[in-house]
N, C-alpha and C positions, 0 to 999 in steps of 0.2 A: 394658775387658775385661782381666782379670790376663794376664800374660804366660804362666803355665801352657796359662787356654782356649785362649790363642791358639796353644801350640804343637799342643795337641789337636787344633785345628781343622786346621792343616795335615799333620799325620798321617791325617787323616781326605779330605781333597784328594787327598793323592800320590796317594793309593790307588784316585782317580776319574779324574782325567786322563791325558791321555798325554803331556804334556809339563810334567812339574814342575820341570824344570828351565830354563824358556823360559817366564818368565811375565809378563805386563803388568800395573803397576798405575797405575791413576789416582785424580788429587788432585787436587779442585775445587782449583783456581785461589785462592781468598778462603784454603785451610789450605794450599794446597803451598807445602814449605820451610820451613814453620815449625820447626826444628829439626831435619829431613829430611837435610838438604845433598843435596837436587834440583837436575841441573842447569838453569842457567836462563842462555838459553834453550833451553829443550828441546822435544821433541815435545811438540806438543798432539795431544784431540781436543777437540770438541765434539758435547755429547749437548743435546738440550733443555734449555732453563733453567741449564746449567752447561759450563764451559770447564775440560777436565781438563788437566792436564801428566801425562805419563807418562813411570815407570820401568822398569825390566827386571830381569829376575833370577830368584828361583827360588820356587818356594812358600813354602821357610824361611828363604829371606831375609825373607818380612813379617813375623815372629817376630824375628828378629835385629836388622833395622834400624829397624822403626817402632814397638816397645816398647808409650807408649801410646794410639797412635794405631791404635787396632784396624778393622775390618772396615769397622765405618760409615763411614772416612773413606778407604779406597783403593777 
């Protein structure tokens, strides 16, 4: 996803949640890090069939820091 949708996309979030500035994101385990600089080790969770690590931060931080690693992969 170009870096543009994805700030679209988060413009279009702030405007649904109540805390855009407090947000959780998870990375299967097999992509977390890959270029990320995730701490490791970090919080996990686990959902069915997948072992996430998770990050914190803000809605436009996923614009900012994971570029093109868009939506399918947090």
């Amino acid at each position: 996803m170009p870096e543009e949708q994805l700030a679209a996309l988060a413009d279009v979030l702030v405007q649904h949640i109540t805390t855009p500035d407090d947000c959780w994101f998870g990375f299967w385990e097999g992509r977390a890090g890959h270029g990320m600089n995730l701490p490791h080790p970090g919080p996990r969770v686990h959902i069915p069939s997948r072992k996430n690590y998770l990050a914190r931060g803000t809605v436009r931080d996923a614009v900012r820091t994971l570029g093109s690693c868009g939506p399918d992969l947090w």
